[in-house]
MDAnalysis code that builds the backbone (N, CA, C; Angstrom):
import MDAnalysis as mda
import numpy as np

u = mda.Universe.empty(690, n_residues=230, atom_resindex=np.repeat(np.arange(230), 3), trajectory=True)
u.add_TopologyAttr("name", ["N", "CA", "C"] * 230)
u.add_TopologyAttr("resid", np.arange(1, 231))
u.add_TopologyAttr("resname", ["UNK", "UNK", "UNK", "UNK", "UNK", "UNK", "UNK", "UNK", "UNK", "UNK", "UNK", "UNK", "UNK", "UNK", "UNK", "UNK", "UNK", "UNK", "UNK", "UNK", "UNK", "UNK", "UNK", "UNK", "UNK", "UNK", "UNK", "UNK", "UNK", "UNK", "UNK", "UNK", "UNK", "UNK", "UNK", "UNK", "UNK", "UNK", "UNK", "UNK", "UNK", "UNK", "UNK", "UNK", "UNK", "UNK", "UNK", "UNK", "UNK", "UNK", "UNK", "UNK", "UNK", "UNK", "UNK", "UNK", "UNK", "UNK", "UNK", "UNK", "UNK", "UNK", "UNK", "UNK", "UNK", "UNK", "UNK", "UNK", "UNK", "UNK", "UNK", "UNK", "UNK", "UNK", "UNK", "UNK", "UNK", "UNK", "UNK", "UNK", "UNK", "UNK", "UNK", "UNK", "UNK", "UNK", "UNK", "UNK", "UNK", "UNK", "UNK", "UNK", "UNK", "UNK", "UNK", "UNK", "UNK", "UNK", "UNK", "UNK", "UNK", "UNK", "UNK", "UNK", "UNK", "UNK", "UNK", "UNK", "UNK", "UNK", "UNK", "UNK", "UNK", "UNK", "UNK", "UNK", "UNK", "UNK", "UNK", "UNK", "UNK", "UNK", "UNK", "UNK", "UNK", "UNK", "UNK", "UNK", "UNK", "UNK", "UNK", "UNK", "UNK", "UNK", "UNK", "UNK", "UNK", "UNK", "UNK", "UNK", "UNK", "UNK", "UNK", "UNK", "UNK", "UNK", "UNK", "UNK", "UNK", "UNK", "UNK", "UNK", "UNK", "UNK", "UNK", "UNK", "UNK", "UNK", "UNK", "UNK", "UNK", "UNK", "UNK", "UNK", "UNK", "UNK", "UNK", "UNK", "UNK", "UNK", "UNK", "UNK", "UNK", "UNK", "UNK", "UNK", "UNK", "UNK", "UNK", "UNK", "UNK", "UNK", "UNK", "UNK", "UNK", "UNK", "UNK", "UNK", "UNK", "UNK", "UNK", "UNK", "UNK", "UNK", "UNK", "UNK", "UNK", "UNK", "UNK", "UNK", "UNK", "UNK", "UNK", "UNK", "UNK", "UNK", "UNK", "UNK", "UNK", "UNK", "UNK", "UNK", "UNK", "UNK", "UNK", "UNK", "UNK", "UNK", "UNK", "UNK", "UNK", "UNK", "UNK", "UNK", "UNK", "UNK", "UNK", "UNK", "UNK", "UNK"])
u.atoms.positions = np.array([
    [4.483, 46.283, -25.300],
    [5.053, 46.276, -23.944],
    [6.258, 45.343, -23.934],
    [7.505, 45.839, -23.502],
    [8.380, 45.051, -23.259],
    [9.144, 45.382, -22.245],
    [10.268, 43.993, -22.076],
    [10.856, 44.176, -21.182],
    [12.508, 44.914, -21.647],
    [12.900, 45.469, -20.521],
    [14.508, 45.731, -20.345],
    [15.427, 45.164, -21.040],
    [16.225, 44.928, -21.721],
    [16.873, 43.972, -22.192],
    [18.610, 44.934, -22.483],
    [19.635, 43.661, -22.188],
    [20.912, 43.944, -22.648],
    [21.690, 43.136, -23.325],
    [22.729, 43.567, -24.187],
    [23.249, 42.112, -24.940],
    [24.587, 42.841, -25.066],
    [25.795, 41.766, -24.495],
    [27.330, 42.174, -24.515],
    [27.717, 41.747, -25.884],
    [28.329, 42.937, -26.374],
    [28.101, 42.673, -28.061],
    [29.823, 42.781, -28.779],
    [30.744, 42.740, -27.153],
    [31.931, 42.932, -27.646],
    [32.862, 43.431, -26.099],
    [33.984, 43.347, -25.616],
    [35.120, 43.454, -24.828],
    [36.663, 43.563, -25.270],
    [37.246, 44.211, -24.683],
    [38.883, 43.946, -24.484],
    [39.497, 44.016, -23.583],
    [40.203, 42.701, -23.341],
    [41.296, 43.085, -22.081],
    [41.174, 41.499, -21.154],
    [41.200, 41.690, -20.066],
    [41.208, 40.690, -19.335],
    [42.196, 40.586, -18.088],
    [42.378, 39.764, -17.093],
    [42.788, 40.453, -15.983],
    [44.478, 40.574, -16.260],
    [44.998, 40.163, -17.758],
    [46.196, 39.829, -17.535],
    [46.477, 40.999, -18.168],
    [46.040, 41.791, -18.883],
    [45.680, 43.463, -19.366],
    [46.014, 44.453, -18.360],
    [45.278, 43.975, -16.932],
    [45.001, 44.699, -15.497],
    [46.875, 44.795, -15.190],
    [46.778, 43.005, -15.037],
    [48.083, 43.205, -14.429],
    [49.705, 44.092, -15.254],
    [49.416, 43.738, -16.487],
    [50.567, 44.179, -17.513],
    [50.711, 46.031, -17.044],
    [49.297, 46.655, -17.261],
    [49.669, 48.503, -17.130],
    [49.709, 48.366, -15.593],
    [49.620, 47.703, -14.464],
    [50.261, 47.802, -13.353],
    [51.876, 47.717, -13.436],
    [52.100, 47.331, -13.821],
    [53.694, 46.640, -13.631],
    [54.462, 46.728, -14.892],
    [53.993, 47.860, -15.412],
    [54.708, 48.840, -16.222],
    [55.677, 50.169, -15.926],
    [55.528, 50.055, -14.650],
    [56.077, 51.047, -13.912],
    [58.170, 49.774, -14.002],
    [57.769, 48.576, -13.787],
    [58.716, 47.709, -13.573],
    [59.286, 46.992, -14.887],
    [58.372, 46.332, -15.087],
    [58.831, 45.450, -15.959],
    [57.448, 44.725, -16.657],
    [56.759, 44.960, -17.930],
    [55.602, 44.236, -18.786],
    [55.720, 43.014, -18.980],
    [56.687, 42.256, -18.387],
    [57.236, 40.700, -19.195],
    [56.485, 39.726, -18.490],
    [56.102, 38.681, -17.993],
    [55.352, 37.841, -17.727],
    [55.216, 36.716, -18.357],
    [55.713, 36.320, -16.636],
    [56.504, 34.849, -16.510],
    [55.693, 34.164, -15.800],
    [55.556, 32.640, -15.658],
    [54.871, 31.880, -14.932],
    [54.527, 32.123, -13.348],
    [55.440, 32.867, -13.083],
    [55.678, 33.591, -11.498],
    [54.966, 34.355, -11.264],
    [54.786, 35.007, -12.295],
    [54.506, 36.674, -12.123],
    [52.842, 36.356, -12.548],
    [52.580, 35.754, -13.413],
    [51.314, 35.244, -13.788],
    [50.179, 35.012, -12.307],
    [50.737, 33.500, -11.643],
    [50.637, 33.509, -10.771],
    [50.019, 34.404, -9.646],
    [50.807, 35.555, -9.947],
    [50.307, 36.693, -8.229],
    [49.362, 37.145, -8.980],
    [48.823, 37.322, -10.259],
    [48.122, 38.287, -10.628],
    [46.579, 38.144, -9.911],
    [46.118, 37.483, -9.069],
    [44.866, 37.605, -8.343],
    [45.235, 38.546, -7.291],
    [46.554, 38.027, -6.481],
    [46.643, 39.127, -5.232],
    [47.087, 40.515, -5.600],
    [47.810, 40.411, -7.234],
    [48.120, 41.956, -7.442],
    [46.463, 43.176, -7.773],
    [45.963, 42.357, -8.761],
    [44.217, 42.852, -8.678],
    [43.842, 43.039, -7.533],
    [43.825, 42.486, -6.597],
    [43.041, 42.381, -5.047],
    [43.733, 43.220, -4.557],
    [44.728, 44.075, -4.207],
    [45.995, 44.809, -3.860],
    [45.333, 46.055, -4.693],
    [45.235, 46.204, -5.578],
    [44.638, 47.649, -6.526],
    [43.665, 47.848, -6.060],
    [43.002, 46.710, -6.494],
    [41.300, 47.337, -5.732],
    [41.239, 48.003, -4.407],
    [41.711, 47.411, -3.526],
    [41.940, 47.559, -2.168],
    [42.001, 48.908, -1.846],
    [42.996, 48.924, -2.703],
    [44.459, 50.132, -2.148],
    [44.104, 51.614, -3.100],
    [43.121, 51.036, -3.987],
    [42.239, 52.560, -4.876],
    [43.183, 53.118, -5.955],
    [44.176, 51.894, -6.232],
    [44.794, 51.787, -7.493],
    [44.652, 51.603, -8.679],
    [43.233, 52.224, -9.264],
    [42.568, 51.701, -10.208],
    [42.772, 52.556, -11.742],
    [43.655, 52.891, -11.989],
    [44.175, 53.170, -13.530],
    [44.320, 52.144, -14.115],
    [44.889, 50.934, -13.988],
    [45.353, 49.869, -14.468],
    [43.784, 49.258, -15.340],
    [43.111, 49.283, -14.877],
    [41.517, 48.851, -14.733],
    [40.881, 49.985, -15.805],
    [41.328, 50.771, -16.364],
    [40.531, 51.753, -17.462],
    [41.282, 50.777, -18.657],
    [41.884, 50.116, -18.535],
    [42.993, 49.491, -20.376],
    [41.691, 48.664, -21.137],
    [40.864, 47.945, -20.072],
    [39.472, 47.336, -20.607],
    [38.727, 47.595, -21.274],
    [37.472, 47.600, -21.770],
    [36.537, 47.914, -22.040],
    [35.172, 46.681, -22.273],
    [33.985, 47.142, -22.280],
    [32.801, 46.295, -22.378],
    [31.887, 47.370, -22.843],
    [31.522, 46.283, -23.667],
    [30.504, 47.015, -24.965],
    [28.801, 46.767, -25.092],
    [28.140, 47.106, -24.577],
    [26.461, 46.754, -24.534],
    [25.978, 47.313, -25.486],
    [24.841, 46.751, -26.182],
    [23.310, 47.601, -26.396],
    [22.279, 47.006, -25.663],
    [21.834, 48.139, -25.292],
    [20.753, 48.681, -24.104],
    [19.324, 48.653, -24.811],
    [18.244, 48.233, -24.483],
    [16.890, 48.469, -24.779],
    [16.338, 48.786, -23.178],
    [16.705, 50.334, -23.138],
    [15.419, 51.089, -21.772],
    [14.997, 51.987, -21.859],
    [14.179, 51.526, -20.928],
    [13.429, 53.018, -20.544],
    [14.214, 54.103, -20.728],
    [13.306, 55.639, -21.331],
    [13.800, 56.420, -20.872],
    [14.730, 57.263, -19.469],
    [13.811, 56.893, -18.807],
    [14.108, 57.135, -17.937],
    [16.074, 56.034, -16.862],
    [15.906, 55.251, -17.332],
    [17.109, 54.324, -17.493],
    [18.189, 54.612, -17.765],
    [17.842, 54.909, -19.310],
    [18.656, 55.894, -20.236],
    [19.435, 57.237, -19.476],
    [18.967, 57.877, -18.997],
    [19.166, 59.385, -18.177],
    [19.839, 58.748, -17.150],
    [19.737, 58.015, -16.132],
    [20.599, 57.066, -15.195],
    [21.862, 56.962, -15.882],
    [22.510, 55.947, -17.028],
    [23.385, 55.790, -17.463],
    [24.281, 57.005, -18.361],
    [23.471, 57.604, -18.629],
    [24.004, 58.989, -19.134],
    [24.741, 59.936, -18.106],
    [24.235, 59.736, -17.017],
    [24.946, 60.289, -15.836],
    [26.500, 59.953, -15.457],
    [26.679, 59.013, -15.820],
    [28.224, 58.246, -15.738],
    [28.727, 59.072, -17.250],
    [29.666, 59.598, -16.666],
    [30.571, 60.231, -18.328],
    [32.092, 60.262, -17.955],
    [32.170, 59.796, -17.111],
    [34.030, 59.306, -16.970],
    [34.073, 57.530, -17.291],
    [35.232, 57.773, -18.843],
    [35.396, 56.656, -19.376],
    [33.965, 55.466, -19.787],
    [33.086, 56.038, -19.777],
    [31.617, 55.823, -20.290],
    [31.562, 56.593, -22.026],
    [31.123, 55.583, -22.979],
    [30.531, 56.359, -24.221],
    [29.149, 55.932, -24.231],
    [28.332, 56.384, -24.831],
    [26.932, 56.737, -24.955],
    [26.706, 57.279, -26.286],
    [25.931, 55.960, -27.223],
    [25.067, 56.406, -28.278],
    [24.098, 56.133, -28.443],
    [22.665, 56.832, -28.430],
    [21.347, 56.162, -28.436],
    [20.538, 56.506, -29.536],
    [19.508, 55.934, -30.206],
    [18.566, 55.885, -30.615],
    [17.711, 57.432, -30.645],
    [17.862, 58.640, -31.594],
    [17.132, 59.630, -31.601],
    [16.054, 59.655, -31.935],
    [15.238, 60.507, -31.352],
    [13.561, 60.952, -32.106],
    [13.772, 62.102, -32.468],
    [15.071, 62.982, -32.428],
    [15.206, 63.829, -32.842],
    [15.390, 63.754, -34.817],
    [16.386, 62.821, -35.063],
    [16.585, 62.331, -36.305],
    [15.694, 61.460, -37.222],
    [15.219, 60.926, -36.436],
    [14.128, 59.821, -36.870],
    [12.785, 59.741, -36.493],
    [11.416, 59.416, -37.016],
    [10.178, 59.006, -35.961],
    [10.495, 58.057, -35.727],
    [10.463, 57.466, -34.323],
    [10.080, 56.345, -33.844],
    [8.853, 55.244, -34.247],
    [9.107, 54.215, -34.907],
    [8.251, 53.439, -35.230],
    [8.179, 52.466, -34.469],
    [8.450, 51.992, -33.631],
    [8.176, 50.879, -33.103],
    [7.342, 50.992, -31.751],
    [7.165, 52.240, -31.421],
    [6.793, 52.653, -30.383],
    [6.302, 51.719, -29.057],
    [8.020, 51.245, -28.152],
    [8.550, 49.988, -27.687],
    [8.317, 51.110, -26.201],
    [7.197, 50.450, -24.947],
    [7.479, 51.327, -23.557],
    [7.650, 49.943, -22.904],
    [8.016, 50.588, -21.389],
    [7.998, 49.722, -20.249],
    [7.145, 49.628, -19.129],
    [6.677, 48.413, -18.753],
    [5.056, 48.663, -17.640],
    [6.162, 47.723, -16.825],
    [6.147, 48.747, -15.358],
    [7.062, 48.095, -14.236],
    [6.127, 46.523, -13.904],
    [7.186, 45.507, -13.691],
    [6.189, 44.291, -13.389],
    [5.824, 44.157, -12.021],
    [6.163, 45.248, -10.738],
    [6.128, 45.093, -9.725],
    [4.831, 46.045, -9.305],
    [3.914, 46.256, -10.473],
    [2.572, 46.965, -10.405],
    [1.573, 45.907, -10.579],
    [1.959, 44.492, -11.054],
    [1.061, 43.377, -11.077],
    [-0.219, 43.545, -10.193],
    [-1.072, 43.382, -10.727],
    [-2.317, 43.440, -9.808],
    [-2.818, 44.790, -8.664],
    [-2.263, 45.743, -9.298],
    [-2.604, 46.874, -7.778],
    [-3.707, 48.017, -9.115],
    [-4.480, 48.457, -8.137],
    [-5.992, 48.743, -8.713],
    [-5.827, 50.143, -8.577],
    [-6.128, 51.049, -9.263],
    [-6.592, 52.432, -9.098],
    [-7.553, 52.826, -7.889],
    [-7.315, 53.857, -7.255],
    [-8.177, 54.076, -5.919],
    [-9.336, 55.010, -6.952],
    [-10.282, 55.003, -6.169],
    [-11.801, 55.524, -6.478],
    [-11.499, 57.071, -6.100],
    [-10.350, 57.448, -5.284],
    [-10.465, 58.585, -4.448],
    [-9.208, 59.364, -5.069],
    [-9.002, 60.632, -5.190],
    [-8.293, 61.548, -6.001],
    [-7.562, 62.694, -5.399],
    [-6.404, 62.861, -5.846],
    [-6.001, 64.131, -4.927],
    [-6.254, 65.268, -5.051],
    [-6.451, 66.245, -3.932],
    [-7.701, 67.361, -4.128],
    [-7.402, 68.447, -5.440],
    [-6.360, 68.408, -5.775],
    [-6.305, 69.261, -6.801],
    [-5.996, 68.531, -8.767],
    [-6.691, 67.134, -8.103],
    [-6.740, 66.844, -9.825],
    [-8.154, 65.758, -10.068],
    [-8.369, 65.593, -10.522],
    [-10.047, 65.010, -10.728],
    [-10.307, 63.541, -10.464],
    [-11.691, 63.316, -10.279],
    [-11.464, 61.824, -9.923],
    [-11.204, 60.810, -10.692],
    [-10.568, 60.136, -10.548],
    [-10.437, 59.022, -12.323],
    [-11.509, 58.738, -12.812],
    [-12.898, 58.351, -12.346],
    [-13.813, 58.102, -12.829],
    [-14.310, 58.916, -14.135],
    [-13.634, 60.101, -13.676],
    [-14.166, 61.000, -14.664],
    [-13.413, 61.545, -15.616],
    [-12.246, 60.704, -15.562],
    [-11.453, 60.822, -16.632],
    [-11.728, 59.918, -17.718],
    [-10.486, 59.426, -18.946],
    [-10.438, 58.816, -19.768],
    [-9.754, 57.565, -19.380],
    [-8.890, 57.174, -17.891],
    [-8.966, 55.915, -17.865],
    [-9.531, 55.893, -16.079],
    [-10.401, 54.919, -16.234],
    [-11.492, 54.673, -14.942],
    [-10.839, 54.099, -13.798],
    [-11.211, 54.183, -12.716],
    [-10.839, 54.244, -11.311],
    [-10.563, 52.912, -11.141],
    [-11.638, 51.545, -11.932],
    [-11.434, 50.601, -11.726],
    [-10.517, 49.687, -12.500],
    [-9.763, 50.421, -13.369],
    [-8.505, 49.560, -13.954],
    [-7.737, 49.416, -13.066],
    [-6.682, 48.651, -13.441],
    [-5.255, 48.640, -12.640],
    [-4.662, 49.485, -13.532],
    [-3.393, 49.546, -12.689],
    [-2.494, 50.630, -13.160],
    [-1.364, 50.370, -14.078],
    [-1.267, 48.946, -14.478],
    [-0.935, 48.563, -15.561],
    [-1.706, 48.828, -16.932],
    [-2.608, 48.467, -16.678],
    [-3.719, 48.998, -18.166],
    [-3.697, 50.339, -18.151],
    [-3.454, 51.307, -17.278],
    [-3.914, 52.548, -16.815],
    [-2.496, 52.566, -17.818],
    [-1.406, 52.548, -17.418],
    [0.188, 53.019, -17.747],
    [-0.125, 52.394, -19.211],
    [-0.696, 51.380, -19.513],
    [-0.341, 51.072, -20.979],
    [-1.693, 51.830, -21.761],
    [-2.219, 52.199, -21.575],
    [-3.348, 52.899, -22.338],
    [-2.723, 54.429, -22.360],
    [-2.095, 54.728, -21.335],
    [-1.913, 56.312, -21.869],
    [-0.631, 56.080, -22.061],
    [0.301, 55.254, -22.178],
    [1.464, 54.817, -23.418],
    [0.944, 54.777, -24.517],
    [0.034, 54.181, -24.992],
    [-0.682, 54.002, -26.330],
    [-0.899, 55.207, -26.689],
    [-1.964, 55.990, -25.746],
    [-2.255, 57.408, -26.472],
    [-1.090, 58.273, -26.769],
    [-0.168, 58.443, -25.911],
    [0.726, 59.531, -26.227],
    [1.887, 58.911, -27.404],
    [1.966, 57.474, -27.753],
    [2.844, 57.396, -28.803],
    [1.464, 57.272, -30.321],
    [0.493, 57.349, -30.120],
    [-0.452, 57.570, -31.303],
    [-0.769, 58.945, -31.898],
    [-0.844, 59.727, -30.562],
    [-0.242, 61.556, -30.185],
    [0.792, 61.772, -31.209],
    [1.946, 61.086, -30.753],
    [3.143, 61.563, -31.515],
    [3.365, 61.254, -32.585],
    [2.679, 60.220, -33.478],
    [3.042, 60.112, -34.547],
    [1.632, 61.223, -35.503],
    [0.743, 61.278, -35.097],
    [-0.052, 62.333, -35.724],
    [-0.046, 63.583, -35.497],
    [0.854, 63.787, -34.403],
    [1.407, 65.304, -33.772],
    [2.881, 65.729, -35.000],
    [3.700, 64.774, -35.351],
    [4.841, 64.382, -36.222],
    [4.086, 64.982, -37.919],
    [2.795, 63.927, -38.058],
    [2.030, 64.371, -39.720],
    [1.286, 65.602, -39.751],
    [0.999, 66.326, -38.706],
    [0.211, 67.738, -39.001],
    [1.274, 68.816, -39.092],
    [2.422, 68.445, -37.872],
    [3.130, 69.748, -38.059],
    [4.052, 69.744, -39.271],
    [4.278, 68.399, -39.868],
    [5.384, 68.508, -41.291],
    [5.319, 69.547, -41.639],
    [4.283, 69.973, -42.812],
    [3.923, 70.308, -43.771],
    [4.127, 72.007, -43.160],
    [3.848, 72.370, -41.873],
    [4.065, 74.060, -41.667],
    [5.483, 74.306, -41.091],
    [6.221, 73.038, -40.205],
    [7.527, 73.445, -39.614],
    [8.443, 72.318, -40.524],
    [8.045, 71.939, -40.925],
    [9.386, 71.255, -41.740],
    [9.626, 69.704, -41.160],
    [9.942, 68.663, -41.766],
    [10.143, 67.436, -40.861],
    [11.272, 67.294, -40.127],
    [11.924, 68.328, -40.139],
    [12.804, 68.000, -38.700],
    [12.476, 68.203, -37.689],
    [11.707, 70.119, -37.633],
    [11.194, 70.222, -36.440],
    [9.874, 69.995, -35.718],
    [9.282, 68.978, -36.594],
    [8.099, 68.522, -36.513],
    [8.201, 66.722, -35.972],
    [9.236, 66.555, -36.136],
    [10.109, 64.788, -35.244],
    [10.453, 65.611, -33.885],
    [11.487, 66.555, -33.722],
    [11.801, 66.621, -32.621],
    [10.939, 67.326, -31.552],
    [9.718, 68.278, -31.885],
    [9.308, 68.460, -31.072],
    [7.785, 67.214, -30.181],
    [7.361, 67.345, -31.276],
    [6.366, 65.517, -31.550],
    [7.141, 64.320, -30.344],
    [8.182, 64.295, -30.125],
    [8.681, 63.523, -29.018],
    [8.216, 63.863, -27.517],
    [7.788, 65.242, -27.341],
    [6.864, 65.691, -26.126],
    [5.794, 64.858, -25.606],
    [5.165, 64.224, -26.376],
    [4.483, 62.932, -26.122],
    [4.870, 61.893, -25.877],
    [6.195, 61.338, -25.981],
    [6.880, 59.942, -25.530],
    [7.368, 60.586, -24.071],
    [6.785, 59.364, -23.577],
    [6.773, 59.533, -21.955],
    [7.941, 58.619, -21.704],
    [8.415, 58.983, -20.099],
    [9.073, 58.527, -19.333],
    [9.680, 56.923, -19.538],
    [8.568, 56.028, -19.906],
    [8.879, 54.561, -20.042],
    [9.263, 53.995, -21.664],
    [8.617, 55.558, -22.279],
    [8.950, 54.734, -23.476],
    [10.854, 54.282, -23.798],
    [10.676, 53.403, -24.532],
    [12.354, 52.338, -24.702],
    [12.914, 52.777, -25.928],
    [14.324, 53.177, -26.000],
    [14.791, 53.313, -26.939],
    [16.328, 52.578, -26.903],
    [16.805, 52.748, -27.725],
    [18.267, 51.393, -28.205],
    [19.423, 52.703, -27.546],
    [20.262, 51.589, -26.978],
    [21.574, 52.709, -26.893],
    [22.966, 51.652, -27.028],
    [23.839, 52.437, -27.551],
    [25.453, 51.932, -27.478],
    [25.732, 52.189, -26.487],
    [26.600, 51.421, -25.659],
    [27.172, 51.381, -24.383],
    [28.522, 51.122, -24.211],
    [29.417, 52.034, -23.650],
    [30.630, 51.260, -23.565],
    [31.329, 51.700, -22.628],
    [32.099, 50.709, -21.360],
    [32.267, 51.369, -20.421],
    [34.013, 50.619, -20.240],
    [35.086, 51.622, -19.936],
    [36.298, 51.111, -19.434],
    [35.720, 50.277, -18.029],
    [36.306, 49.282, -17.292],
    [36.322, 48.370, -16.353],
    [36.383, 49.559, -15.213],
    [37.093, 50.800, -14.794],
    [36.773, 51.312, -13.612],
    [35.875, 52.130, -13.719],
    [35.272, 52.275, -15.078],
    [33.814, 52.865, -15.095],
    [32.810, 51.756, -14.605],
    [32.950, 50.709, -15.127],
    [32.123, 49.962, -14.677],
    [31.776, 49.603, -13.188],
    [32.919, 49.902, -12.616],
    [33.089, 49.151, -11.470],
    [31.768, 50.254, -10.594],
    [32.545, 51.818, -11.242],
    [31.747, 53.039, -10.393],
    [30.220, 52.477, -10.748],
    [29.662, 51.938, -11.835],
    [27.963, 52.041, -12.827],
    [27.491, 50.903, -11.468],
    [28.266, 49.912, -11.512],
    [27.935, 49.347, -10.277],
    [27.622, 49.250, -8.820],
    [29.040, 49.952, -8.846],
    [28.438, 50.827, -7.320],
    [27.241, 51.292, -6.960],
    [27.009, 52.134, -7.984],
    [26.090, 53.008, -7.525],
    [24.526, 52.772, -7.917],
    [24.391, 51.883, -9.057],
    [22.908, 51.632, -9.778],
    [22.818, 49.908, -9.484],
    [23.860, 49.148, -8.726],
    [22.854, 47.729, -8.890],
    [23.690, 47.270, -7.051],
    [22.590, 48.737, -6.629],
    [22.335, 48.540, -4.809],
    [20.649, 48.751, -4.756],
    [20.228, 48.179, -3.428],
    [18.924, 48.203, -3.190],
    [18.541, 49.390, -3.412],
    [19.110, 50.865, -2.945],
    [18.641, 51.834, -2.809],
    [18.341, 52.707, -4.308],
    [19.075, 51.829, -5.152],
    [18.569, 52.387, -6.709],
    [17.631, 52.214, -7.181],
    [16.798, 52.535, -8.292],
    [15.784, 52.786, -9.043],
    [15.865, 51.082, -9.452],
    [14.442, 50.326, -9.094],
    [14.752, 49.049, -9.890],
    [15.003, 48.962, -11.227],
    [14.509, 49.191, -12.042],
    [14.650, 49.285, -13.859],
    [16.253, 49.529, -14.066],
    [16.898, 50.156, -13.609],
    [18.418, 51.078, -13.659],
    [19.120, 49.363, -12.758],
    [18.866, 49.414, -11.328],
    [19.348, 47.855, -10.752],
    [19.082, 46.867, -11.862],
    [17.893, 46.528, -12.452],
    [18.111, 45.275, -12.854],
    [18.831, 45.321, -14.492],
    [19.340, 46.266, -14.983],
    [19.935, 46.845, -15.686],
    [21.548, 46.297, -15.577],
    [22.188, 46.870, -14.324],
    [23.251, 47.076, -14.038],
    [23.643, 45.434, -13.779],
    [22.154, 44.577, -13.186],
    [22.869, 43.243, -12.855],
    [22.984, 42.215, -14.490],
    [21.947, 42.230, -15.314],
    [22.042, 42.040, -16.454],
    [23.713, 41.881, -17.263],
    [24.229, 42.973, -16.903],
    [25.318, 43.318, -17.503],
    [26.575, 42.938, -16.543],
    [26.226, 43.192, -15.306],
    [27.315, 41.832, -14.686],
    [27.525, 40.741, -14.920],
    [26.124, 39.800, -15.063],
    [25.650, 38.460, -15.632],
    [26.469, 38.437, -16.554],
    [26.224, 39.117, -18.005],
    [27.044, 38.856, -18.818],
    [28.139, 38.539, -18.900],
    [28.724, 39.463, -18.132],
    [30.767, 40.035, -17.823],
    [30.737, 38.551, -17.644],
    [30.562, 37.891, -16.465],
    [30.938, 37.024, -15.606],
    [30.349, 35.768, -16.604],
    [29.620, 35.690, -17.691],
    [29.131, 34.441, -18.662],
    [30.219, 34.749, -19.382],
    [31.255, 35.647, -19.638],
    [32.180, 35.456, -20.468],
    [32.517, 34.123, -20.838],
    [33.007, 33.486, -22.425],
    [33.480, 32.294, -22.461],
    [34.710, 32.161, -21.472],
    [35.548, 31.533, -20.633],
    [36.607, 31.879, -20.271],
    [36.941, 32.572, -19.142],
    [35.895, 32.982, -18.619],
    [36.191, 34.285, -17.778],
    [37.303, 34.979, -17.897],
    [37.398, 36.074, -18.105],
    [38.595, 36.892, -18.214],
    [38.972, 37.810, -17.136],
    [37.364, 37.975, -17.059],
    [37.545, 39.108, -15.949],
    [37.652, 38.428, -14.599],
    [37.868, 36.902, -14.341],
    [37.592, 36.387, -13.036],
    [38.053, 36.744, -11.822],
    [39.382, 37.579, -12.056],
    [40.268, 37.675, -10.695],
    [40.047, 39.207, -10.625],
    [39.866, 40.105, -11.458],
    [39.179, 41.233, -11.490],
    [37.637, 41.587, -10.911],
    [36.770, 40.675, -11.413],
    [36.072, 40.698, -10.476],
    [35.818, 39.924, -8.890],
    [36.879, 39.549, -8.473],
    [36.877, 38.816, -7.323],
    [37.710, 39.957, -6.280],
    [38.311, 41.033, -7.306],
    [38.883, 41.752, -6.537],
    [38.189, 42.751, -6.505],
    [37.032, 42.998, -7.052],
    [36.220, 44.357, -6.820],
    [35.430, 43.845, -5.839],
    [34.944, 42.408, -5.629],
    [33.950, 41.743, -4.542],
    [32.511, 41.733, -5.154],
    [32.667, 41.876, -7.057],
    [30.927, 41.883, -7.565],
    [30.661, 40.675, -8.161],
])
């Protein structure tokens, strides 16, 4: 069982990057003057939905999430790259899921919905919580897949005996991804995945990776992000 995790593993650019492909239309040279405005010229783009200048960036993650996470960020494909971790190419050995921590302590009900059986009478009991519940049938279905992976070798071949064998890795299980997003991609990944109304796992994702930006040695991005308001 683990947690979410991100690590900024590389960047280019910085707000003086921002300002230079703005004011290329004029003049690239930059002078103590011109230096100077570059907070109100950022704050002026943002504003004003001038944001080409803001793709010259880039920020570079690897990702450890959920599947389901994964499919969130995959959704962004303007100025976004995306490389992850296959089960198509590889078995998964580490077989790494995620148990939400905001299930702490909440218990399985005794009572069942009418068209599926009562837990009692299943294989995990009414009186677990639903953490043990989520990590026990994580366990089974990645123990599934790796003996679902050794029976079919030998009749479909080991390729198509990895990729279909992944039918058993569920929703939470975690896999590694490359991440790399130009600065007005980022700005959009933000928008939209680290607001209340998003999926927490995907939010606490998106703030992770702000954290970072903004731990830059130096800040680079400081007047850039003061002009997006994140």
């Amino acid at each position: 069982m683990n947690k979410n995790t991100v690590e900024l593993i590389g960047h280019y650019g910085d707000d003086e990057v921002h300002a230079r492909s703005a004011w290329t239309s004029t003049s690239r040279e930059i002078t103590d003057e011109k230096r100077n405005r570059i907070p109100k010229l950022l704050t002026f783009l943002a504003e004003a939905g001038h944001h080409t200048p803001f793709e010259k960036s880039s920020l570079h993650f690897l990702v450890d999430t959920d599947i389901a996470s994964h499919i969130h960020l995959l959704k962004h494909r303007i100025g976004v790259s995306i490389n992850a971790e296959s089960a198509r190419y590889k078995e998964l050995k580490e077989d790494k899921y995620y148990i939400p921590d905001d299930w702490s302590g909440l218990m399985s009900s005794k009572t069942a919905c009418k068209d599926f059986p009562r837990m009692e009478d299943s294989d995990f009991p009414a009186s677990d919580s639903w953490t043990t519940i989520l990590k026990s049938y994580s366990e089974l279905g990645n123990n599934l897949y790796h003996r679902c992976v050794a029976d079919l070798e030998p009749f479909l071949g080991r390729k198509r005996a990895k990729e279909s064998a992944r039918f058993f890795k569920n929703y939470n299980s975690q896999i590694c991804a490359d991440v790399t997003f130009n600065w007005r991609s980022f700005y959009h990944f933000q928008c939209l995945r680290n607001k209340l109304d998003a999926q927490k796992e995907i939010r606490e994702v998106a703030q992770m990776m702000l954290d970072l930006v903004k731990g830059i040695e130096g800040n680079p991005f400081e007047h850039t992000i003061a002009a997006f308001g994140l």
